[in-house]
C-alpha positions in Angstrom: 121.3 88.5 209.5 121.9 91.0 212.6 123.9 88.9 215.2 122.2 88.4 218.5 124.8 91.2 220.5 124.1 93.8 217.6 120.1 93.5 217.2 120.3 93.3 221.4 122.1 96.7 221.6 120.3 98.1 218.9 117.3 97.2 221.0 118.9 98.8 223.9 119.5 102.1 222.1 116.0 102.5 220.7 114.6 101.9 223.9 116.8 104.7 226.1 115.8 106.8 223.7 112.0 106.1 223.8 112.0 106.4 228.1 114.3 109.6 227.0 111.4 111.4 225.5 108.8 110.2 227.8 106.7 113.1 229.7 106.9 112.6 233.8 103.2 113.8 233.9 100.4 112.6 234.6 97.8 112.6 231.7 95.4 114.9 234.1 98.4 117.1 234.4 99.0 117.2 230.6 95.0 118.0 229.7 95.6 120.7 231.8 99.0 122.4 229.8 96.5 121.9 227.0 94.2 123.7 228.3 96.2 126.6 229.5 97.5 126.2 226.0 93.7 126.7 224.0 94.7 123.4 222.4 91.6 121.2 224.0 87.5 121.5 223.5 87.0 122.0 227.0 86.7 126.1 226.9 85.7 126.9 223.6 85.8 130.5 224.0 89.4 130.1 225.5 90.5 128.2 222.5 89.0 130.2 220.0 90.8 133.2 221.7 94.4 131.7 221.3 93.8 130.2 217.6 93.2 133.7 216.8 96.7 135.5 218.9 98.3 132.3 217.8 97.6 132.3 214.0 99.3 136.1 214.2 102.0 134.8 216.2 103.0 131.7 214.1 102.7 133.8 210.9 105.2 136.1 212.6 107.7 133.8 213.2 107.4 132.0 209.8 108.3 135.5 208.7 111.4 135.8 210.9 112.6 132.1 210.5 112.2 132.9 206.8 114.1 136.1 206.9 117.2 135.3 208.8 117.5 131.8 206.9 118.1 134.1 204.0 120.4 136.1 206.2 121.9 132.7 206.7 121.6 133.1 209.9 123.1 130.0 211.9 123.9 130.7 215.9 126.3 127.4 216.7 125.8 127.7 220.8 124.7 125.1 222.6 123.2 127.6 225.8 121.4 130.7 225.2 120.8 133.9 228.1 118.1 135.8 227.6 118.1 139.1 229.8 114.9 140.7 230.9 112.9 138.4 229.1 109.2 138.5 230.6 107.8 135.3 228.6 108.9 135.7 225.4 109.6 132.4 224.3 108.7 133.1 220.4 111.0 135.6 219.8 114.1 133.7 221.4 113.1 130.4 219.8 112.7 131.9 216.7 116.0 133.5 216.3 118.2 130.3 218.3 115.9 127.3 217.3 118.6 124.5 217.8 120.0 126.0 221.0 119.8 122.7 224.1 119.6 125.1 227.2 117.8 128.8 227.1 117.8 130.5 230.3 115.5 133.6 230.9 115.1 136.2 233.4 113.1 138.7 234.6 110.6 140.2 237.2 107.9 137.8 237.0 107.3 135.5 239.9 107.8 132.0 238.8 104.7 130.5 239.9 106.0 127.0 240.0 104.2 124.4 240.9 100.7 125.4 239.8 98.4 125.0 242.1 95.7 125.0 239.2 93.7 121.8 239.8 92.8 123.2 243.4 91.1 126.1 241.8 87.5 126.4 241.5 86.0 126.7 237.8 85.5 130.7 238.4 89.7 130.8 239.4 90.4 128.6 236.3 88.8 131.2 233.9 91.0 134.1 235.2 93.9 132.1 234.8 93.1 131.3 231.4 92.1 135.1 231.0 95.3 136.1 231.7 97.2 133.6 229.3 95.4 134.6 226.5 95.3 138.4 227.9 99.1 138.1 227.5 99.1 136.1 224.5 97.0 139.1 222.7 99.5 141.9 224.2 102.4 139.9 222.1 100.5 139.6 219.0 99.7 143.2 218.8 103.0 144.9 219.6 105.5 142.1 219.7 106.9 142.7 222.9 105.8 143.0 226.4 105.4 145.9 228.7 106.8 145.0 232.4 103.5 146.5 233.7 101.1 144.0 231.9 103.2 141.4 232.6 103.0 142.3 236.2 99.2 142.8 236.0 98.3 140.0 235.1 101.3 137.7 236.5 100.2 138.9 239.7 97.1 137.7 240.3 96.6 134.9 242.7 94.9 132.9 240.8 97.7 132.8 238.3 100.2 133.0 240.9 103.4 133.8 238.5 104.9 133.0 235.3 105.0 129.4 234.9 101.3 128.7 233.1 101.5 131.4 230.4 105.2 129.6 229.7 103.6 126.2 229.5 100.8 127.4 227.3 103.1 129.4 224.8 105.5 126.3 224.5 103.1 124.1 223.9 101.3 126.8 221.0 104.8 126.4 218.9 104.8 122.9 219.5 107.0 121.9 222.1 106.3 118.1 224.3 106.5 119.1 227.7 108.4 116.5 229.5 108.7 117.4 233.1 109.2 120.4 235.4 111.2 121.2 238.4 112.6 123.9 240.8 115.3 125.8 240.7 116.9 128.5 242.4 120.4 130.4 242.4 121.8 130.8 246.4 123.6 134.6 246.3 124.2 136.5 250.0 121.3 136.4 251.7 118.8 136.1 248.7 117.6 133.4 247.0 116.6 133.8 243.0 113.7 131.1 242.3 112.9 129.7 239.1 111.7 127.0 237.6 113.3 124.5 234.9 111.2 122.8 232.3 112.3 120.0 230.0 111.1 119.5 226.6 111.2 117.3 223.2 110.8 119.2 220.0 109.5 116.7 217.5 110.7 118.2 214.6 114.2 118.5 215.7 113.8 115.1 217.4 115.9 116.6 220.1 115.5 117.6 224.4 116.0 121.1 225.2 115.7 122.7 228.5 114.2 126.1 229.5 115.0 127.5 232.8 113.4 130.8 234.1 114.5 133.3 237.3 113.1 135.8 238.7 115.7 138.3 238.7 115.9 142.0 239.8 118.8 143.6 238.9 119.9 146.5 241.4 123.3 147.1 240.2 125.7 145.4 242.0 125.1 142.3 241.1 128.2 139.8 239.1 130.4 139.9 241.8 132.3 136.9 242.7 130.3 135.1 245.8 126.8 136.6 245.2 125.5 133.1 243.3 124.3 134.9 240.2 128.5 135.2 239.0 129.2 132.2 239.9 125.4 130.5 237.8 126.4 132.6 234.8 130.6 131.7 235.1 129.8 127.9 234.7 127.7 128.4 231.5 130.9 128.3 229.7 130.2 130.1 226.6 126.8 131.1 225.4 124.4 133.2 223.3 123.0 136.2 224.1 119.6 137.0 223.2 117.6 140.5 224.3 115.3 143.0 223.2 112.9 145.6 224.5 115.2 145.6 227.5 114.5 149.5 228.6 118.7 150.2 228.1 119.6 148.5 230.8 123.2 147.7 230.0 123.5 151.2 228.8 125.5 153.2 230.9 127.3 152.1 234.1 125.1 151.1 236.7 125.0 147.3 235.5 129.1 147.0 235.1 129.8 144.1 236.3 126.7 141.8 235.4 127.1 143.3 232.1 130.6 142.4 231.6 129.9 138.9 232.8 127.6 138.3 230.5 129.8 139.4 227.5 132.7 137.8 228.8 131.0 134.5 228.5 129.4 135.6 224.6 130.3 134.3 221.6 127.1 135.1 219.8 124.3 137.7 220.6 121.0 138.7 219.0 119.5 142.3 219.8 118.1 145.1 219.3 119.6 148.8 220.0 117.9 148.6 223.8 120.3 145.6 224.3 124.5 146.1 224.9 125.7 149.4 223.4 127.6 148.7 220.4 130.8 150.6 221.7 131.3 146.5 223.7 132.3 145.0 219.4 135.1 146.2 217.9 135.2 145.5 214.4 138.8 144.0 215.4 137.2 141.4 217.5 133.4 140.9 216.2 131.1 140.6 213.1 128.9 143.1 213.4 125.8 142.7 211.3 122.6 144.8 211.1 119.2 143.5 209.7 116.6 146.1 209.3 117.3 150.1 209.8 118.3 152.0 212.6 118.5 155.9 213.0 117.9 156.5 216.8 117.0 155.1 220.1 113.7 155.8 221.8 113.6 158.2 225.6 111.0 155.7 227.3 109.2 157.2 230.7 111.1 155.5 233.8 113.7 153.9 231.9 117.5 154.3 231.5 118.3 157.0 229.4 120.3 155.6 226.0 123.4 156.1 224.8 124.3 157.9 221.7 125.7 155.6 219.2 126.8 157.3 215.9 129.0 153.9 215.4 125.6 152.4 214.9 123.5 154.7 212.7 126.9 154.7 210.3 126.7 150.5 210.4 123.2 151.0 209.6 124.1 153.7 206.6 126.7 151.5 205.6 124.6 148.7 205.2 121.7 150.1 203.8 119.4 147.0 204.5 115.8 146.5 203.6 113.3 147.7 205.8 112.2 144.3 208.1 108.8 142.6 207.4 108.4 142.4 210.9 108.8 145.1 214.3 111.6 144.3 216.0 112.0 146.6 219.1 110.9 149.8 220.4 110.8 151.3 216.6 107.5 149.9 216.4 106.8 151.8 219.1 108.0 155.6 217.8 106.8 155.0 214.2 104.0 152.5 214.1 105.2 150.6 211.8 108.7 148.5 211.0 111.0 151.7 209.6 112.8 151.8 212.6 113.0 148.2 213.6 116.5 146.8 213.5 118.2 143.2 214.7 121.8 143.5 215.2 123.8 140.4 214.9 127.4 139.9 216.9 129.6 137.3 216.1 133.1 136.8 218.1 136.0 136.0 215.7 138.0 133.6 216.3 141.6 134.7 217.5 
């Protein structure tokens, strides 16, 4: 027999953690993520449309998860950043699974709260147009391009990121819990985001995902402009980015840059990412899935560095091509020749 105190606090236990995993919406509210998602037999034609992106995407990430659990890859960070990230939750989930916090930025308005239930039936097909729109552009290529993100991000009816979040969370099988605002107070601007809390039922664990809208000019990471003191009190984190146009090459981005990596104890990129010159063998585990011979001149973007450091890591190692693109590779060669994840691990001192 359990005494009485015991079975009482047992009782207790179970029951914070049943309120702990209860959604703060409304059940209209949650027909609706289902619907943005393609997961209800409302809009046929809208569902069919993202069973068929989504069977392409979920086969993809069964193929990465698979990959690096042979890599034995294992990222032990509790909050992950995820630079220039447009909405690609897959990717990041995929390669940090068990991470609690992930926080994404990028040019996207936030579009939080949704104003969808005020929409007339004509404005609710657009904005599931565009979900699935988006959710086709990542299926084919793996990545997104900043200006179909922006096209169809932009619309009004849309109105921002938030929905095509929602509806790509719930595809890889997130509970959506609750939503809220947030926003990071810098000198005279004000970054807005949104935070949303989720359960992931196969973990049996809450995890937060909190988005900005974040354009970065140059001179940001400087103490008293709001974004160094948002990223300072992270503590240490992961680092997670890819397809990012070589924005932390060169010198332009100094100080955020070195922000970043002063907080980093683990990152996951590709060569468009932090030049490799930033881990010295003396101070990181440097690890290369994939191939990588050279880095791709894109029209309007920062022009990369040479790294011979890398293309001899890449010699040296000699890995197997990857069974999935991985980068702008994909993009020069049309298929996965020249797609390459590189893997940083601090050492311990």
């Amino acid at each position: 027999m359990i005494p009485n105190y015991l079975f009482l606090i047992l009782l207790f236990v179970f029951h914070c953690q049943v309120v702990s995993n209860k959604s703060n919406f409304t059940q209209k509210e949650s027909d609706i993520f289902a619907e943005w998602a393609g997961l209800s037999t409302n809009d046929p034609i809208h569902q069919k449309e993202m069973d068929l992106s989504w069977n392409q995407l979920i086969s993809r990430r069964t193929l990465i998860t698979d990959y690096v659990n042979r890599k034995e890859h294992n990222p032990q960070v509790k909050t992950v950043v995820y630079p220039f990230s447009g909405i690609d939750v897959l990717n990041l989930f995929s390669f940090y699974p068990t991470c609690e916090n992930y926080i994404l930025f990028g040019l996207e308005d936030p579009g939080y709260p949704s104003k969808y239930s005020e929409l007339s039936e004509k404005e609710k097909t657009i904005v599931k147009l565009g979900i699935r729109n988006l959710s086709n552009h990542l299926a084919g290529r793996n990545y997104f391009t900043y200006r179909k993100m922006k096209e169809e991000t932009k619309k009004k009816e849309l109105n921002g990121a938030y929905p095509v979040f929602v509806a790509f969370l719930k595809r890889m099988g997130k509970e959506v819990l609750d939503s809220k605002e947030e926003s990071i107070i810098g000198q005279g601007i004000e970054y807005k985001g949104f935070q949303i809390i989720l359960f992931d039922p196969i973990l049996k664990k809450r995890q937060t995902l909190t988005y900005f809208k974040i354009f970065l000019i140059g001179n940001e990471g400087s103490p008293g402009d709001g974004l160094f003191e948002y990223f300072s009190n992270l503590g240490e984190i992961g680092i997670f980015t890819k397809s990012a146009e070589y924005l932390f090459h060169g010198e332009k981005r100094k100080s955020f840059r070195d922000l970043l990596l002063k907080q980093a104890t683990f990152i996951v990129q590709d060569d468009s990412g932090f030049p490799i010159r930033f881990f010295p063998e003396s101070k990181w585990k440097r690890t290369i899935f994939g191939r990588y011979e050279k880095s791709w001149n894109l029209s309007g973007a920062v022009h990369p560095e040479e790294q011979p450091e890398l293309i001899q890591l890449s010699k040296d190692t000699n890995d197997e091509i990857l069974p999935f693109p991985f980068g702008y590779g994909y993009l020069g060669t049309k298929d996965n020749r020249q797609s390459a994840v590189l893997v940083f691990k601090k050492k311990q001192n």
